[in-house]
N, C-alpha and C positions, 0 to 999 in steps of 0.2 A: 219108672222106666219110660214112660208115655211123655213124662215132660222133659224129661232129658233127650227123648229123641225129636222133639222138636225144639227144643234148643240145638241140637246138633243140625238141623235142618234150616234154621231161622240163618244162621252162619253165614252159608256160601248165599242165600238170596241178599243178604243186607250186602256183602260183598261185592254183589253183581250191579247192586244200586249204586254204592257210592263210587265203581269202576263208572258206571254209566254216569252218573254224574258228571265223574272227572272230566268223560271223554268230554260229554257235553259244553262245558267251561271252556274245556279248551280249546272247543272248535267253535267256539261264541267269543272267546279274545280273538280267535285266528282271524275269522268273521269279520268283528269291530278292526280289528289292526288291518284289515288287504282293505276295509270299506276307508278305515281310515287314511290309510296311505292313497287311496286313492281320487280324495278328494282334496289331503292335505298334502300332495308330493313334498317328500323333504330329503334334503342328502348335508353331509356330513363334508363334502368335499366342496368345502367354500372361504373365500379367501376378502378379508377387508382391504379395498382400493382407495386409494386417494388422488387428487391431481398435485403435480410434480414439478417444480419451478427451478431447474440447473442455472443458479447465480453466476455469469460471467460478468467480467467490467466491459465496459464499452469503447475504456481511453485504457492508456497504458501508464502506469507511474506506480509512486511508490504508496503505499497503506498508510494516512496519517493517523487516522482513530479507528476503532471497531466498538461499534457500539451491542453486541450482540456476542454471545458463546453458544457452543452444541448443545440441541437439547432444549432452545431456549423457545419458547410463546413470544411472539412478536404481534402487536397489532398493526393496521393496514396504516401506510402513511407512515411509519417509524424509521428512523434514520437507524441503517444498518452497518454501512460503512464508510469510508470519504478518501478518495485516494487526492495528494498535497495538491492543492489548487491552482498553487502562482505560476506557472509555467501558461494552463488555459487565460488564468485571468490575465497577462499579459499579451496572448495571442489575441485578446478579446479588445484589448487598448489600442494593440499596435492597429488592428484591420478599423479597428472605431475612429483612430486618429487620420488614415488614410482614404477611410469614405467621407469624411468632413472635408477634407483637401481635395477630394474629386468633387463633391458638391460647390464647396466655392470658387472652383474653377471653371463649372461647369457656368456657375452664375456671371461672372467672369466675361466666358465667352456670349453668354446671351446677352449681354451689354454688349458687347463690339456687333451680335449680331443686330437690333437696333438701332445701331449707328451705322452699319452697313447700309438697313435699307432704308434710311434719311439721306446718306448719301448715293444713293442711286436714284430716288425720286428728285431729288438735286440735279443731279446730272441730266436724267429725263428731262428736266422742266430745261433747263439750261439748251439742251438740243434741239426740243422744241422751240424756243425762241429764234435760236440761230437758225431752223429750217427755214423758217418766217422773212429771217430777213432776208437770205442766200433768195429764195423764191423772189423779195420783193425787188431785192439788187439788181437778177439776172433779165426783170422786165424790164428795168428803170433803163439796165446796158443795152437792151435791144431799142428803147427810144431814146437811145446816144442822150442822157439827163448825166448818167455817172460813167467814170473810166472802167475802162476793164479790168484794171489793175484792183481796184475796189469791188469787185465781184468774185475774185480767184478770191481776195482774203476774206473770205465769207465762204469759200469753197472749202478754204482750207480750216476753217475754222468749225467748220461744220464736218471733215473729218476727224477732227483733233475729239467736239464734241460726242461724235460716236463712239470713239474708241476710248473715252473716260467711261460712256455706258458699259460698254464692253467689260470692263474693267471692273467696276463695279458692281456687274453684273457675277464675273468669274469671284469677287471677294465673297459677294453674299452664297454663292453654292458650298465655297470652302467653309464657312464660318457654318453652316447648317449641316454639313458632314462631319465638320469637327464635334457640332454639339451631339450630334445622332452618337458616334464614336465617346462619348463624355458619358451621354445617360446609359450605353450599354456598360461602360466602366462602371457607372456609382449603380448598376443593380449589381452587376456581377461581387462586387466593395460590400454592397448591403446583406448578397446572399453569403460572405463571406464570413461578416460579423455575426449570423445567425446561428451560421453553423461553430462557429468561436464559441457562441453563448451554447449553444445543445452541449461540446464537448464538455466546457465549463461545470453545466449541469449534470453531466453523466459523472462528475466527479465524487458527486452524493447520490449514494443508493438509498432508496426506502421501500418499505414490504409493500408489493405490491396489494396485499389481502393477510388476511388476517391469517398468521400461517404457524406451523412448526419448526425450525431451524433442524437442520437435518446434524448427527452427529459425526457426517465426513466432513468439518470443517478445517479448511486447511490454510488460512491465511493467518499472518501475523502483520502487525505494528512495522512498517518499515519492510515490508517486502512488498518489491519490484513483481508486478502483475499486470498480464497482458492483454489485449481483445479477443475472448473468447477462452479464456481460461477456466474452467471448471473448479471454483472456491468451494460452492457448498449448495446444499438443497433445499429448498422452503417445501414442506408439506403444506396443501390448501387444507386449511382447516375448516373451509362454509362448506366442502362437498363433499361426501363421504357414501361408500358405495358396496356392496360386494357381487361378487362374480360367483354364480352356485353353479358347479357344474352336473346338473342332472343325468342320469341318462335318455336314451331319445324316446325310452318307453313311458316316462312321466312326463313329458311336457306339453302331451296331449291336449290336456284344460287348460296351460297356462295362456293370460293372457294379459298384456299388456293393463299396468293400471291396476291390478290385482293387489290386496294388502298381502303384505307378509312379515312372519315373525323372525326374528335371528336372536342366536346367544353365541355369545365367546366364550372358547375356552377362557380364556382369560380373567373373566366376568361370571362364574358360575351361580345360576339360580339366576340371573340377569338376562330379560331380555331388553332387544329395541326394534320398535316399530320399524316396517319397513313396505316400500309399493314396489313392484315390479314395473320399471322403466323400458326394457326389449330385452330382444334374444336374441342370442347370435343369428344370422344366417349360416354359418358351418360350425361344424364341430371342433374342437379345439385340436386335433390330431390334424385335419384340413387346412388350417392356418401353422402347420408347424413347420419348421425348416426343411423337415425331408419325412412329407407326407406318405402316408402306404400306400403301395401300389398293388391295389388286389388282384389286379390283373395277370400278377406275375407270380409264378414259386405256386405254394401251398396255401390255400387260404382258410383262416380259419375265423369266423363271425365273431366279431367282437363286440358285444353294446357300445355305442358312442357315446360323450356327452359333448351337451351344451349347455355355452355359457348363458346363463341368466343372472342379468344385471338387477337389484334390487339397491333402491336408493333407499339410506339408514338415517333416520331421525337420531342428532345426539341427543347423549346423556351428560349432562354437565356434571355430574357425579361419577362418572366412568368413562372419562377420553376413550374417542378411537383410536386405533395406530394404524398404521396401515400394513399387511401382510398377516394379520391376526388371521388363525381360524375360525370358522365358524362354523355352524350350523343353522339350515335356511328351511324354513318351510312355508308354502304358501296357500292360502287358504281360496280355494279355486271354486268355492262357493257363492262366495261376494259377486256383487257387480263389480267391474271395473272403474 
C-alpha cells in the first residue's frame, strides 16, 4: 500500500516538472525569437526591383528587321531593331551634296576676295602717284613752266583716281560680308549633315546594357512607328534591388551598408546576399497619391512602414525578375 501511494504521489510532482519545463522552452524560444528579431529585423513585405528602359524610336518610319522577341536576354550593344533607312540615308546626301557647294563657293568667293584687295592696293598706288604729280603741276602752274589746262587734267585725274579707291574700297567690304554670310551657311549646311547622320543612326537601336526584353512587346516587321511611341521594355539586368518594407518600430538599428539576407518565394531554400543601400525618408503611405490626414475625423495609430532598399547579388542559377516577393532580413550586428 506504501508504494503505491507513492506512486500515486510521484504522478502530479513529475507532472509539475515537465509543465515547468514546457513553460520554460517556451519562454527561452520566446526569449531567443524577440532577441532574435531584434537584432535580425526581418519582414515578409518585400518586393524585387529592377531599372526600366521604355524603348521608344527617335525617327519615324517603318520596322525593317527585329532582331529580338518578348522574354528574350539581350546583351549590351546588340542590334535590337532598324526602322528602313533610305529616306535618312538620302536626307544625309542631299544636305552632304549642298555643304560641298556652299564650301566651294565659299572658296570661290575668297578668290575674288584676294583680287579685291590686289586691286585696291592698285588703285592706292595709282592715287598716290597721281597726288604727286597734281602737287608737282600745281607748283610748276604758279611759276607759269606749264598751262593751266595741264594742271586741271591732273585734277581731274586725281578725282577719277579716288573714286576707283572708293570703289574698290566698297568691292572689298561686299566680298567679306558676302564671305562672313558663306561661313555662317557652310556651319549651318555642316550642323545640318550631323543631324542627317544622328537621324540616320537612330534608325538602328541597340541595348543599351545588358537587359531583359519585357513581354509587352508590340511591334512588328513593316509597321509604321512614331517618336515616342512606347514598343517595349528592357529590364536592367547589372542592378537589381528590393524595397523591404519594415515597420518604423524595426528600423531602429538599421543602418546603411548593413549585410542582409533575402529569399524568394519563388526560389525556396534559396537565399541571396544582400547590403542595405538607404532608407526612405517617409513612409510609403506619405508618398502616396492621397496621403492620411490625421488631423481630421477619427484617428486611429497605425504602425508605418518604410522602405528599405537592399542591393541583391545575383545568382546565375536563379534569375531575378522583377516584382518577385520576398523576404529580407538584416543582420544589424555587422559593422556597416
Amino acid at each position: 500500500m506504501s508504494t503505491l501511494g507513492v506512486s500515486r504521489a510521484g504522478k502530479p510532482q513529475r507532472s509539475r516538472l515537465i509543465a515547468a519545463a514546457a513553460v520554460g522552452l517556451v519562454g527561452s524560444g520566446l526569449g531567443i525569437y524577440f532577441i532574435h528579431n531584434h537584432y535580425f529585423p526581418n519582414t515578409n513585405d518585400a518586393y524585387v526591383h529592377a531599372y526600366t528602359v521604355t524603348v521608344s524610336p527617335y525617327v519615324e518610319g517603318y520596322i525593317k528587321t527585329i532582331k529580338t522577341e518578348p522574354n528574350a536576354y539581350v546583351k549590351k550593344g546588340q542590334l535590337l531593331y532598324e526602322i528602313v533607312p533610305l529616306p535618312f540615308q538620302l536626307s544625309v546626301d542631299q544636305q552632304q551634296h549642298e555643304l560641298e557647294a556652299a564650301i566651294a563657293q565659299k572658296g570661290a568667293l575668297e578668290q575674288q576676295l584676294l583680287q579685291a584687295r590686289q586691286a585696291l592696293k592698285d588703285q592706292q598706288a595709282s592715287q598716290w602717284i597721281i597726288d604727286l604729280n597734281q602737287q608737282r603741276y600745281a607748283y610748276l602752274e604758279q611759276q607759269q613752266v606749264v598751262s593751266l589746262e595741264k594742271s586741271q587734267e591732273f585734277i581731274a585725274s586725281k578725282l577719277e583716281a579716288k573714286a576707283k579707291v572708293k570703289s574698290a574700297t566698297l568691292e572689298l567690304a561686299r566680298l567679306e560680308k558676302q564671305i562672313k554670310e558663306q561661313e555662317a551657311k557652310v556651319r549651318a549646311l555642316r550642323a545640318a549633315v550631323g543631324n542627317a547622320k544622328v537621324n540616320l543612326n537612330y534608325t538602328r537601336y541597340y541595348a543599351p546594357m545588358d537587359a531583359y526584353v519585357s513581354n509587352n512587346f508590340s511591334i512588328r516587321v513593316g509597321q509604321y512607328v512614331k517618336p515616342g511611341q512606347a514598343m517595349f521594355t528592357l529590364v536592367d539586368n547589372n542592378h537589381w534591388w528590393v524595397d523591404a518594407n519594415y515597420l518604423e518600430t524595426q528600423i531602429h538599428r538599421i543602418r546603411d551598408g548593413m549585410p542582409a539576407k533575402v529569399s524568394l518565394d519563388m526560389y525556396p531554400g534559396v537565399s541571396f546576399q544582400g547590403r542595405v543601400i538607404n532608407i526612405s525618408q517617409g513612409s510609403g503611405a506619405y508618398y502616396s497619391l492621397l496621403p492620411p490626414q490625421n488631423a481630421t475625423g477619427n484617428w486611429v495609430k497605425v504602425p508605418q512602414r518604410f522602405p528599405v532598399r537592399i542591393q541583391l547579388q545575383q545568382n546565375q542559377r536563379h534569375p531575378l525578375r522583377a516584382g518577385a516577393t520576398a523576404h529580407a532580413s538584416v543582420n544589424t550586428l555587422a559593422k556597416p
